[in-house]
C-alpha positions as CSV (number, residue, x, y, z in Angstrom):
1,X,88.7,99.2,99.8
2,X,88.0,96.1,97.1
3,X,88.2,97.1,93.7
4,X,87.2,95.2,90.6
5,X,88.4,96.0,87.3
6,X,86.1,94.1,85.6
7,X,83.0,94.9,87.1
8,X,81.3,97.9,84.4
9,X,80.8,101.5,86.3
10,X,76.9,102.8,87.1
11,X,75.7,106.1,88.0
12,X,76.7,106.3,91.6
13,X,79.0,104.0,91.7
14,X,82.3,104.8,93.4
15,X,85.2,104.3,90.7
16,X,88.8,104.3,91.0
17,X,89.9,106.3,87.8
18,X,93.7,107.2,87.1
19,X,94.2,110.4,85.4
20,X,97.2,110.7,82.2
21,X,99.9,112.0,84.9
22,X,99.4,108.3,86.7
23,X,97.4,109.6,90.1
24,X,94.6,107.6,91.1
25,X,91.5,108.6,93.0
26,X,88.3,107.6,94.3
27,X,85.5,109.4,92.8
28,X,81.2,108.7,92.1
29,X,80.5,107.7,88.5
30,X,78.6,110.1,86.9
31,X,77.8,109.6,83.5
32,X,77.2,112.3,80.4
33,X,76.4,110.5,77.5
34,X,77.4,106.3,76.5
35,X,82.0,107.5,76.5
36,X,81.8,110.7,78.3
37,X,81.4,111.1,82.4
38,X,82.5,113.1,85.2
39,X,84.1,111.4,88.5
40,X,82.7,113.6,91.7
41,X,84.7,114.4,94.8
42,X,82.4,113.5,97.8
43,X,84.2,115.6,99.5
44,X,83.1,119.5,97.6
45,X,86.7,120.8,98.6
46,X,87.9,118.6,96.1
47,X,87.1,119.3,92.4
48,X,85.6,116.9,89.8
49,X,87.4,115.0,87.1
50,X,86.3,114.2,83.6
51,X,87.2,111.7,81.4
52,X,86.7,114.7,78.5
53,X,89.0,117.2,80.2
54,X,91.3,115.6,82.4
55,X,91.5,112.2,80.4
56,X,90.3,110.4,83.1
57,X,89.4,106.8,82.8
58,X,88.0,104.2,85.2
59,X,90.6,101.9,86.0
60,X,88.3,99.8,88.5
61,X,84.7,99.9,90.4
62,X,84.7,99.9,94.0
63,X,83.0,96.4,95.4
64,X,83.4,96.4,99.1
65,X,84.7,98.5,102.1
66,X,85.9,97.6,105.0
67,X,86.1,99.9,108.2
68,X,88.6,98.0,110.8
69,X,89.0,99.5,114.0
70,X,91.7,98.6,117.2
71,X,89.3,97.9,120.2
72,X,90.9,99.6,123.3
């Protein structure tokens, strides 16, 4: 996974956000207002994060991803 921390998040865009405690996780942008969004699991087990509640903040945008697989 390529992340780039300058790159500006959009609605649907998969973020890397870190929450105050210092975990990271992958999450889909999904903004509230222009300061306020919410960072969805896209798995449902998991439960959303929000940059109002949990002090989550984007720390990065995803970019590319790479799938590499061992032939044989």
């Amino acid at each position: 996974v390529l992340c780039d921390p300058a790159e500006a998040p959009r609605a649907g865009d998969i973020v890397l956000v870190r929450l105050p405690s210092n975990e990271h996780f992958l999450r889909v942008f999904r903004p509230r207002t222009a300061y306020i969004f919410d960072a969805v699991a896209l798995n449902a087990n998991y439960q959303a994060l929000s940059s109002q509640d949990d002090g989550a903040v984007v720390v990065a945008v995803m970019v590319e991803h790479r799938r590499y697989r061992r032939s044989g």
